[in-house]
C-alpha positions as CSV (number, residue, x, y, z in Angstrom):
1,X,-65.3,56.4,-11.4
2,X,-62.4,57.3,-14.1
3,X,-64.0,59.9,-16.3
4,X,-63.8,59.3,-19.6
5,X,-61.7,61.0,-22.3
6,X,-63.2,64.5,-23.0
7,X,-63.9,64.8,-26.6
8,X,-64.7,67.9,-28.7
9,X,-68.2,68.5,-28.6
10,X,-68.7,69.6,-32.4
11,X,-67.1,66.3,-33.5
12,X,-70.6,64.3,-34.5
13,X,-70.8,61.3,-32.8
14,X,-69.9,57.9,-34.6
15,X,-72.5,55.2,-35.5
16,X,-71.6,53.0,-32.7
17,X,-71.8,55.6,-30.1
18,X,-75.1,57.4,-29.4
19,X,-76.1,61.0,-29.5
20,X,-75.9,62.9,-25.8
21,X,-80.1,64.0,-26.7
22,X,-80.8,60.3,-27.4
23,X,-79.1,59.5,-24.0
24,X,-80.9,62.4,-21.9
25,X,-84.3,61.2,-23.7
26,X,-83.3,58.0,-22.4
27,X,-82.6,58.9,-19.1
28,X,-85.9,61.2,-18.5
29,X,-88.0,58.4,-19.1
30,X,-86.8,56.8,-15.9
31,X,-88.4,59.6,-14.1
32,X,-87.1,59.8,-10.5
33,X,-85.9,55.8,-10.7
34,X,-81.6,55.9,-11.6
35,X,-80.8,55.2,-14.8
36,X,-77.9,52.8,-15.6
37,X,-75.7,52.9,-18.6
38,X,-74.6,49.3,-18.1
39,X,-78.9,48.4,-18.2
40,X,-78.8,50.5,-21.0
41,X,-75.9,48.7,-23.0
42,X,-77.2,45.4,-22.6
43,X,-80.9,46.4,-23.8
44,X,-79.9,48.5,-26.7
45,X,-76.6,46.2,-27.8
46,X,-74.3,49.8,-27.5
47,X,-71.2,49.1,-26.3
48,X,-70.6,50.4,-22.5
49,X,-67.7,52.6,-23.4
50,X,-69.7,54.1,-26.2
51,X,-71.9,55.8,-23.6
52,X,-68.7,57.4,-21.6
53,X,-68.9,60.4,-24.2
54,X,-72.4,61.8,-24.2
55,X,-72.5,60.8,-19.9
56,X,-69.8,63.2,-19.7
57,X,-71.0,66.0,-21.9
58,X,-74.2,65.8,-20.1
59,X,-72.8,65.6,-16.9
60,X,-70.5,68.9,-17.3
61,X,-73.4,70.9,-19.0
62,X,-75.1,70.3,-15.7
63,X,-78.1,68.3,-17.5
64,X,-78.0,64.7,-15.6
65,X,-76.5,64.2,-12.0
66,X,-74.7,60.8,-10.3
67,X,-77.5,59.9,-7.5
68,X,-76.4,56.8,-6.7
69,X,-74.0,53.4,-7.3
70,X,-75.2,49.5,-7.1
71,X,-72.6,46.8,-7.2
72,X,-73.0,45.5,-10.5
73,X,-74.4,47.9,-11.8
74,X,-72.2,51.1,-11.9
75,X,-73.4,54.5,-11.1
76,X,-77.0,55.6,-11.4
77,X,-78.2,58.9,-13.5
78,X,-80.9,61.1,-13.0
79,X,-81.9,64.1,-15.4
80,X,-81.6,67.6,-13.5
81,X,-83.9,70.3,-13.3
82,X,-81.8,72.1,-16.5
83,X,-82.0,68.7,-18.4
84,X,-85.7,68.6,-18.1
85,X,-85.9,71.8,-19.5
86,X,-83.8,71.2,-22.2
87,X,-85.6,68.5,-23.2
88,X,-88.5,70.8,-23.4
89,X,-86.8,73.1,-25.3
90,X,-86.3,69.9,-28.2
91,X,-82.3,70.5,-28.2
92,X,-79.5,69.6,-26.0
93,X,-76.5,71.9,-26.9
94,X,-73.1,70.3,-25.5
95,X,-71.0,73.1,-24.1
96,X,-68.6,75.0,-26.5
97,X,-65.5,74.4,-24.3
98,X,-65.2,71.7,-21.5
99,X,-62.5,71.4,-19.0
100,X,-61.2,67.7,-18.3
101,X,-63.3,66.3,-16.0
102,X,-62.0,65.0,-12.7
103,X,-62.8,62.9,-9.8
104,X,-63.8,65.5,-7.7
105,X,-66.3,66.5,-10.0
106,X,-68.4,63.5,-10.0
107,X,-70.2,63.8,-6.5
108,X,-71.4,60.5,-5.2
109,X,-73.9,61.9,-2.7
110,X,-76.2,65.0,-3.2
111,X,-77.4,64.9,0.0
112,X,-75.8,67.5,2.8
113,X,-73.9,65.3,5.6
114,X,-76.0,65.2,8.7
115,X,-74.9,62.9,11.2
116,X,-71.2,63.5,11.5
117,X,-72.1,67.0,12.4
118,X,-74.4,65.8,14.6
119,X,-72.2,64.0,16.0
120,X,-69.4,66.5,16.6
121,X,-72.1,68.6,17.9
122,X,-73.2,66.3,20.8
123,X,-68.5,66.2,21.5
124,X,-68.3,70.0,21.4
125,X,-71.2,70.4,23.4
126,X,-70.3,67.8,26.0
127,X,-66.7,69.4,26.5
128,X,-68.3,72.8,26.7
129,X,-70.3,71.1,29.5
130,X,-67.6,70.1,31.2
131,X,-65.8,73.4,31.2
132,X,-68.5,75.2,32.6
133,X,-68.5,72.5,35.2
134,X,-65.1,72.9,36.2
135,X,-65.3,76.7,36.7
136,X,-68.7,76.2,38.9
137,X,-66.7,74.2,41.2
138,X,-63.6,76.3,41.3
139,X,-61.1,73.9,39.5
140,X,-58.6,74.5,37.3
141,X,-59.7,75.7,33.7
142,X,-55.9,74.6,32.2
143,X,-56.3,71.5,34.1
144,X,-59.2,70.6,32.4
145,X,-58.4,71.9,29.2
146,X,-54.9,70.0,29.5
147,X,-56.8,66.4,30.0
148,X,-55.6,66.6,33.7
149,X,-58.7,66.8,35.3
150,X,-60.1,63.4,35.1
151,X,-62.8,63.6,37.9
152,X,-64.6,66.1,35.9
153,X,-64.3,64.4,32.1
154,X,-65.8,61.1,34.4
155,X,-68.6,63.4,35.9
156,X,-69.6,63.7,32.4
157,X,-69.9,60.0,31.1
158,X,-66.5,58.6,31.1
159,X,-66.6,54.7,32.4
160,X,-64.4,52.8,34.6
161,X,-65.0,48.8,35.5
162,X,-66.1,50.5,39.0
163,X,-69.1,52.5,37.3
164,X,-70.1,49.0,35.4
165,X,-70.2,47.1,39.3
166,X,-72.7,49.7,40.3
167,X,-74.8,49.6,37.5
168,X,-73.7,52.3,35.3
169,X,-73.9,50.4,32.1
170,X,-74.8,53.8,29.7
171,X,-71.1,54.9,31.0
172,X,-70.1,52.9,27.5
173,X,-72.5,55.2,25.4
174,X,-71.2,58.4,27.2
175,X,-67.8,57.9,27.5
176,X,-67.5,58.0,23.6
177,X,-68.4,62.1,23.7
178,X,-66.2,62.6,26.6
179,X,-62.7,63.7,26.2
180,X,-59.6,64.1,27.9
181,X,-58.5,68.3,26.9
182,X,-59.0,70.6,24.0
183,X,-56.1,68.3,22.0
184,X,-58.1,65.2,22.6
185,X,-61.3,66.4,21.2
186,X,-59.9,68.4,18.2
187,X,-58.0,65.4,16.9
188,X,-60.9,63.2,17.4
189,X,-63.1,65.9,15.8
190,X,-60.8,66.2,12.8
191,X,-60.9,62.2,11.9
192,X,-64.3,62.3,12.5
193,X,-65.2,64.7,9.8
194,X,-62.7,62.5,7.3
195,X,-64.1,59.8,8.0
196,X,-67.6,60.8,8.6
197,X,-67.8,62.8,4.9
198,X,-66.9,59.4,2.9
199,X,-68.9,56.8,5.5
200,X,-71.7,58.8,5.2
201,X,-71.5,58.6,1.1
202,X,-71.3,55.1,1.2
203,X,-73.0,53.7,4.1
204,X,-76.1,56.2,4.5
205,X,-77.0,58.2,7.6
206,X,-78.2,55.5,10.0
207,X,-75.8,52.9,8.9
208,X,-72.7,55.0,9.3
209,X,-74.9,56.2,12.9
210,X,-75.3,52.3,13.9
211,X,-71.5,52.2,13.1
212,X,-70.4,54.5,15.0
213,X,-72.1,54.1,18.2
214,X,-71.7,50.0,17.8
215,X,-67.8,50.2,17.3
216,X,-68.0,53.2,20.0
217,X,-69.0,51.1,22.5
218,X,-67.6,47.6,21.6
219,X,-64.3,49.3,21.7
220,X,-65.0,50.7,25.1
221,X,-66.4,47.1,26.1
222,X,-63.0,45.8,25.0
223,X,-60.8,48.3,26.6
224,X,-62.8,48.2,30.5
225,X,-62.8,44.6,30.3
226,X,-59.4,44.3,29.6
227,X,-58.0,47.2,32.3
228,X,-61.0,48.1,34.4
229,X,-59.4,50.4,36.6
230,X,-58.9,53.0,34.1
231,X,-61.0,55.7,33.5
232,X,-61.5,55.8,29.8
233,X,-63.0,58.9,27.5
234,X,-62.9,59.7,23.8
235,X,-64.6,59.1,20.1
236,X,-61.6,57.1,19.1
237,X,-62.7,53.5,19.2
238,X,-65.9,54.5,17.2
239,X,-63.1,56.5,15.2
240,X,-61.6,53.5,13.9
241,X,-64.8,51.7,13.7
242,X,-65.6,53.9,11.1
243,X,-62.0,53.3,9.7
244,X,-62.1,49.8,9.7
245,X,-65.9,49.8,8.0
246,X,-64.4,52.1,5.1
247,X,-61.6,49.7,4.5
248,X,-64.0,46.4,4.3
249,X,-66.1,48.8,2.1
250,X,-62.9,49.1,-0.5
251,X,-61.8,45.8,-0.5
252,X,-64.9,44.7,-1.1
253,X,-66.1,46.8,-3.9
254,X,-62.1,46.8,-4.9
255,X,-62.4,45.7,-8.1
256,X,-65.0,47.8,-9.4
257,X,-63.7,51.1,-8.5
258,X,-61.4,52.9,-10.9
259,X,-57.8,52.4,-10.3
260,X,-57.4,56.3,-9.1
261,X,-60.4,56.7,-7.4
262,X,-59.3,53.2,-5.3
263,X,-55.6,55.2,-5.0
264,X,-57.1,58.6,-3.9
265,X,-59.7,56.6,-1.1
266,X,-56.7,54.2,0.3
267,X,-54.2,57.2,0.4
268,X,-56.9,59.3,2.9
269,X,-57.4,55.7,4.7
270,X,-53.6,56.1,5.3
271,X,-53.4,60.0,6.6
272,X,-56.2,59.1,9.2
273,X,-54.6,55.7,10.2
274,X,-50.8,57.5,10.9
275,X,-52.8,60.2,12.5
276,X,-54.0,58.4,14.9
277,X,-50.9,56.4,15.5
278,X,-49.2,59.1,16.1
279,X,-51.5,60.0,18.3
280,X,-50.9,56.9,20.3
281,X,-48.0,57.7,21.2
282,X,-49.2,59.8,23.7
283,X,-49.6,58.5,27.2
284,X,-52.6,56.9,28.5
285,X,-53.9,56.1,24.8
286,X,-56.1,52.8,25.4
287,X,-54.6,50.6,22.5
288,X,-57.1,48.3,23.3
289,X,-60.3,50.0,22.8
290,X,-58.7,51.0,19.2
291,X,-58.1,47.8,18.2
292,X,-61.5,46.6,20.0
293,X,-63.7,49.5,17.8
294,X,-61.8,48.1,14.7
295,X,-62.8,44.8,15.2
296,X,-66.3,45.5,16.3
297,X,-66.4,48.4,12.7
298,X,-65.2,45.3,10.4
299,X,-67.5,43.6,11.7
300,X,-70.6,45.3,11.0
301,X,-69.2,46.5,8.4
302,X,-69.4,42.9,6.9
303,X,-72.6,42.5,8.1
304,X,-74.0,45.6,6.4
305,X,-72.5,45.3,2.9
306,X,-73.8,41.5,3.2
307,X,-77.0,42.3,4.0
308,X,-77.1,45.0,1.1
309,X,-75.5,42.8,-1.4
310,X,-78.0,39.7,-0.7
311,X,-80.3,38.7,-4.1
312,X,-82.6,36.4,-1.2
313,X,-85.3,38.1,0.9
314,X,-85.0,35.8,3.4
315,X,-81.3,35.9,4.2
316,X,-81.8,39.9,4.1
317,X,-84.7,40.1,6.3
318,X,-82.5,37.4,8.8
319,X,-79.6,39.8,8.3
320,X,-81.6,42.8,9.0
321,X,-83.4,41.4,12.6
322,X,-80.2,40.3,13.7
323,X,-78.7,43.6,13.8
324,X,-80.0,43.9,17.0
325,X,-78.1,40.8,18.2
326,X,-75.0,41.8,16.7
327,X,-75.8,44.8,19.1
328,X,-75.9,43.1,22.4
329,X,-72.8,40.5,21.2
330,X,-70.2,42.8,23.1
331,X,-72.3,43.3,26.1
332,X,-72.7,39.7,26.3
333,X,-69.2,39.5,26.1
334,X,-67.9,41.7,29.1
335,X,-70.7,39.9,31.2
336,X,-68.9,36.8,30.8
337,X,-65.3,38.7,31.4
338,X,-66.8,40.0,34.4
339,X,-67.7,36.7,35.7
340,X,-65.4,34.9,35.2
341,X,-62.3,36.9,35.5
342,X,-60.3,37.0,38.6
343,X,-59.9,41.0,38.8
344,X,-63.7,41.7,38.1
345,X,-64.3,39.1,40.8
346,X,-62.4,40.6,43.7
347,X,-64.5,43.8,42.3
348,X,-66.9,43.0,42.8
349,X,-66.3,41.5,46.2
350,X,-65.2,45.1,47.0
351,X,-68.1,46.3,45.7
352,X,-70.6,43.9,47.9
353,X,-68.4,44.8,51.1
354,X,-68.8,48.4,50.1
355,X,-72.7,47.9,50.1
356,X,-72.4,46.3,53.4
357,X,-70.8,49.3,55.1
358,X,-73.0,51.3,53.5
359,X,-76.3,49.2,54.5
360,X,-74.8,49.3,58.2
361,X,-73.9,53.2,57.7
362,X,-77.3,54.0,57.0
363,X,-79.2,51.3,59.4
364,X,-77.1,53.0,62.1
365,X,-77.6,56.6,61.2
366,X,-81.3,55.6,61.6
367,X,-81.1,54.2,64.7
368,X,-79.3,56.6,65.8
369,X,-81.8,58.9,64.6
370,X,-84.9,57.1,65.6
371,X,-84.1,54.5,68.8
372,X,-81.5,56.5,70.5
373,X,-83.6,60.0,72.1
374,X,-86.6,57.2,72.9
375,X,-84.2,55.0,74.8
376,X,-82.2,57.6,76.9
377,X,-85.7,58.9,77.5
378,X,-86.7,55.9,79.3
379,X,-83.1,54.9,80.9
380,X,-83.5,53.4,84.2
381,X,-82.3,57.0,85.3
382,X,-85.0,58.7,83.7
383,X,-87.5,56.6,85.2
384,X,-85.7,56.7,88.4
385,X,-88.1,59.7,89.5
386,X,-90.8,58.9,88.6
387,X,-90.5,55.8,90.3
388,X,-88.9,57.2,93.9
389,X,-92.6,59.9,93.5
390,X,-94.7,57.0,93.1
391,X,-93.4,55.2,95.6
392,X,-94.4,57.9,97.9
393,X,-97.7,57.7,96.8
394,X,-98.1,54.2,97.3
395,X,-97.1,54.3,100.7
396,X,-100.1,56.3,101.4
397,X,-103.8,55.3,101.8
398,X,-105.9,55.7,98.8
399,X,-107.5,58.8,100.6
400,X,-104.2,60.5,101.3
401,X,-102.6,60.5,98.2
402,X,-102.2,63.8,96.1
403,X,-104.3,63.4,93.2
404,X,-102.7,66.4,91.2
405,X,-99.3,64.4,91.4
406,X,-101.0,60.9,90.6
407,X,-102.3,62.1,87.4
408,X,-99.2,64.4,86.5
409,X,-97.0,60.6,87.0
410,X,-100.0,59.0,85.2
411,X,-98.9,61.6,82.4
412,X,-95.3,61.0,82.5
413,X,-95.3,57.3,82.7
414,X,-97.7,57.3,79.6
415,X,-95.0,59.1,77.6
416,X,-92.7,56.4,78.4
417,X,-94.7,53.8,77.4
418,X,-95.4,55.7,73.8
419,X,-91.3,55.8,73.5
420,X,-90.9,52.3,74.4
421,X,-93.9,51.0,72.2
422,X,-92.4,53.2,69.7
423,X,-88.7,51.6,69.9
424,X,-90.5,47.9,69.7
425,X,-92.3,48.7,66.6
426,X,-89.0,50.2,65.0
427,X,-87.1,47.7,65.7
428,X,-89.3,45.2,64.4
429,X,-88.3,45.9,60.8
430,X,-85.8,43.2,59.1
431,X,-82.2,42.5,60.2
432,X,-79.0,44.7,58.5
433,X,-77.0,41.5,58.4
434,X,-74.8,42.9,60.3
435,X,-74.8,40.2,63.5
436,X,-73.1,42.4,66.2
437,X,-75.3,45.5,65.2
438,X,-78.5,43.1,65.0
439,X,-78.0,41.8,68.5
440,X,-77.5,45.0,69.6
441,X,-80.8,46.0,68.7
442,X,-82.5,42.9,70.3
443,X,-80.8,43.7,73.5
444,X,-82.7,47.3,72.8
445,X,-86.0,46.1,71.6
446,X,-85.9,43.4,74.8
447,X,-84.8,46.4,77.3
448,X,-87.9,48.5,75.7
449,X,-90.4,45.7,76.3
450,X,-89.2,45.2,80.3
451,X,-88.8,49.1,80.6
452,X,-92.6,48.5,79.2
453,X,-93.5,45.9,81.3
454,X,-92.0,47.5,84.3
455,X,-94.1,50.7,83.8
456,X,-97.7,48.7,83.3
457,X,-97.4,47.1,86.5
458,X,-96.5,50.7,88.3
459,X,-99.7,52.0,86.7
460,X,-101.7,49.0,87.7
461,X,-100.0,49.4,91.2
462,X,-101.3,53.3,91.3
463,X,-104.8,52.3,90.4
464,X,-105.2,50.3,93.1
465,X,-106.7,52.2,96.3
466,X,-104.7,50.2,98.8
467,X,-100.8,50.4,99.6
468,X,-99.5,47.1,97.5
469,X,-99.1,43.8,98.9
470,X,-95.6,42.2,99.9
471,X,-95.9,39.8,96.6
472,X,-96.7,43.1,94.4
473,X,-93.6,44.9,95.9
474,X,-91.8,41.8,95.4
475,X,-92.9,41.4,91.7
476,X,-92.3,44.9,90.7
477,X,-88.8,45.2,92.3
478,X,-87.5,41.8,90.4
479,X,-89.0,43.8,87.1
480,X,-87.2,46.6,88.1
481,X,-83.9,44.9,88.3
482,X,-84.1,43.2,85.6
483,X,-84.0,46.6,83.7
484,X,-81.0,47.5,85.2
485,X,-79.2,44.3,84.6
486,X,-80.5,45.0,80.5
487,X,-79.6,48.7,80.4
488,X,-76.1,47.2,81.8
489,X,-75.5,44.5,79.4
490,X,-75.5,46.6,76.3
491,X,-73.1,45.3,74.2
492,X,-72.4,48.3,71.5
493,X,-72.1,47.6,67.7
C-alpha cells in the first residue's frame, strides 16, 4: 500500500484523527486475530485516512506489524512483541525522528520463503545428478554442461511422446527439474526466485506449490502433444505458470493496490517476461510448452483467487474438491490427442510392432535356450546308436543277450524320453503370435512326441524275451521313418 504522509510526531493529533496508544490499545485487543483499520473506521465513525498517521508511527517504531491483506478489507495489523510491552509499560512514545516510509518497508509476508527454495533445491540437485552421471560413464563433462548431451538430461526425467507410448507418464513431473546445461538451469533458477518470492506472498506455500507443478506439467502436456518427437527438459512452463498466475493476481486485485505498488509489481512482471523472451531466442526453446504453462497458470490462478474470494460455502467447498479435476484436465487432454491424432497413431503402431519383435526376441531366446540342447539330444542321429545296439540285441534270444548292455540302452533311452517329455511340456505354453515361429514349434512339439513314441515301442520291444515279430519290425520301422521325414520337414522361423 502507499504509505501515508509522515508527520512530525510531537505535533498532537487533531480531534478527528485518533491517538497512535488508542490505536495500539485497539489493536491488542484483537489478540492473535488481524486487525483492520477499514473495520475499525466503520465501527468507530473515524474517517479511514485519519488512521494512516498513528498506523505509520506505530509501524516504524516497530510496535504493530502487516500480517496479512483481504480484498475488501485492506491490510491486517497485529501488535508486536515491543507493542505488547509498551502497552505494559502505559505509554507509547512515537520515535523522535522517522525517515519517510517506503514500499519496501511494509513487508506483506513475515513468514521465510520455503518452497521456491525447495524447489531450486530439487533443480540443482537433479543437474548435479546428472553430472555425476555423465562422468561415471565417461562422457563429456562440457557436453553436458553445454546442453549437448541429451541422452543423459533424458536419463534423468526429461519426456518424449516415445516415453508416454511405454508408459512413462511421471516423465511430465520430472522433466520440469531437468535441464538442458548450466545456462538452462541458472536462467530458470533466477526467474524462479522472482517469481517464487512474490507468488509465495500472495498465493501461500501450497498454492504457489499446486501452481507450479500444475502449469509444470500442463505445459509439458501441451508441448509433447503438439511435437512428440522432441525431447523436452526445463522449469520453464511452470515458470510462466507462475507468471501468468501473478498477472491474474494484479488484474484482479488492480484496483485496490496503490498506484506505485501496482507500477513497481507490473514493472518486475515485465523484466521476467523479456527475460525469458530473450531467452527464446535460443534454439530448441519449446514455445509451446510456454504458452501451454501460461494458460494452464491463468487458469488456476482464476480458480484459486475465485475460490478465495467466494462469500458461499458451498461454491467454495465445490471449488476446493474440484481442484483435483482441474488436475487431471490436461492429462485427459493429451489422451484424446494421442488417440486421435494421426502422428501418435502411427506411434503407437511403431510401438505395438516394437513389442512384437521383442515378444518374438524373447520367445526365441527361450527356445533357444530351453527346446534346442533337448532336441539335438534326441536327433534321429543321436538315437541312431542306440537304436543300431538294440537292434543287435533283439536279434538274439532272450538268453543270449548281454544284460549289462540292455540296461545301459535302458538308461540311455530313458534320458531321451525325459528330453522329449520335457520339450512337450515346454511347448505347451501359449502361442507368441508369431505364426511362422508358432508352427515351427508344433513341428517340434509333434517330432518330440514321435521321437517319444518311437522310443516306447523300442523299450517294449527289449522287454520282450523273444526276437520281435515281422508286424512289430514292421510297426517300429514306419515309426522310425516317420521321425526322419519330421526332423526333415523343419521349416525354420
Amino acid at each position: 500500500m502507499t504509505p501515508a504522509e509522515h508527520r512530525d510526531p510531537s505535533r498532537p493529533a487533531s480531534p478527528a484523527e485518533p491517538s497512535a496508544e488508542t490505536l495500539l490499545r485497539a489493536i491488542a485487543q484483537q489478540g492473535d486475530e488481524p486487525w483492520f483499520p477499514s473495520t475499525y473506521a466503520a465501527s468507530t465513525g473515524i474517517a479511514r485516512d485519519a488512521l494512516d498517521g498513528p498506523l505509520t508511527d506505530l509501524r516504524l517504531a516497530g510496535l504493530i506489524e502487516v500480517v496479512t491483506w483481504v480484498k475488501g478489507r485492506g491490510q491486517g495489523y497485529r501488535v508486536t512483541e515491543a507493542g505488547r510491552r509498551a502497552l505494559r509499560g502505559a505509554q507509547v512514545k512515537p520515535p523522535e525522528t522517522s525517515p519517510p516510509p517506503s514500499l519496501d518497508s511494509i513487508p506483506l509476508n513475515q513468514r521465510p520463503l520455503l518452497v521456491i527454495w525447495l524447489l531450486a533445491a530439487v533443480c540443482i540437485l537433479v543437474f548435479l545428478t546428472g553430472l555425476v552421471l555423465a562422468a561415471w560413464n565417461g562422457l563429456s563433462i562440457r557436453d553436458y554442461l553445454t546442453g549437448q548431451d541429451v541422452a543423459t538430461v533424458h536419463r534423468l526425467g526429461a519426456v518424449r511422446g516415445w516415453d508416454l507410448v511405454h508408459g512413462q507418464w511421471y516423465r511430465l513431473l520430472t522433466a520440469n527439474f531437468t535441464h538442458f546445461g548450466l545456462l538452462h538451469l541458472l536462467a530458470n533458477l533466477l526467474a524462479l526466485i522472482l517469481l517464487g518470492a512474490e507468488g509465495e506472498t500472495v498465493y501461500g506455500r501450497w498454492r504457489l506449490l499446486w501452481l507450479f507443478l500444475f502449469s509444470g506439467v500442463g505445459g509439458v502436456v501441451v508441448a509433447v502433444a503438439i511435437t512428440p518427437e522432441v525431447v523436452l527438459a526445463g522449469a520453464s512452463a511452470a515458470l510462466w505458470g507462475l507468471l501468468s498466475a501473478l498477472a491474474v493476481w494484479l488484474l484482479t486485485y488492480r484496483s485496490q493496490l496503490p498506484e506505485l505498488l501496482f507500477q513497481r509489481a507490473l514493472f518486475r512482471l515485465g523484466s521476467i517476461v523479456l527475460l525469458n523472451l530473450l531467452l527464446g531466442l535460443v534454439p530448441g526453446i519449446s514455445w509451446s510448452g510456454h504458452l501451454g504453462g501460461a494458460l494452464w497458470g491463468a487458469l488456476g490462478a482464476a480458480w484459486l483467487l475465485t475460490e478465495r474470494q467466494s462469500q458461499h460455502p458451498r461454491i467454495r467447498w465445490f471449488l476446493r474438491g474440484g481442484i483435483g479435476v482441474l488436475t487431471l484436465l490436461p492429462l485427459l487432454g493429451l489422451f484424446l490427442v494421442m488417440n486421435w491424432s494421426a502422428d501418435w497413431t502411427a506411434m503407437r503402431q511403431r510401438y505395438h510392432l516394437e513389442q512384437e519383435r521383442r515378444r518374438l526376441q524373447e520367445a526365441q531366446e527361450q527356445f533357444n535356450h530351453e527346446v534346442v540342447p533337448r532336441l539335438r539330444r534326441i536327433s534321429p542321429s543321436q538315437l541312431e546308436a542306440i537304436e543300431r545296439a538294440a537292434v543287435l540285441q533283439l536279434l538274439r534270444p532272450a538268453s543270449r543277450r548281454d544284460s549289462a548292455t540292455l540296461a545301459h540302452l535302458r538308461e540311455q533311452i530313458q534320458q531321451h524320453l525325459q528330453d522329449a517329455e520335457q520339450i512337450i511340456a515346454w511347448l505347451d505354453g501359449p502361442p507368441t503370435g508369431h505364426a511362422a515361429f508358432d508352427l515351427y514349434r508344433q513341428q517340434v512339439q509333434h517330432y518330440a512326441a514321435t521321437v517319444q513314441h518311437a522310443l516306447h515301442l523300442l523299450t517294449l520291444m527289449l522287454d520282450h524275451p523273444d526276437i520281435p515279430s515281422e508286424t512289430t519290425w514292421h510297426h517300429w520301422g514306419q515309426t522310425r521313418r516317420q521321425l526322419e521325414t519330421l526332423w526333415l520337414s523343419f521349416q525354420p522361423p
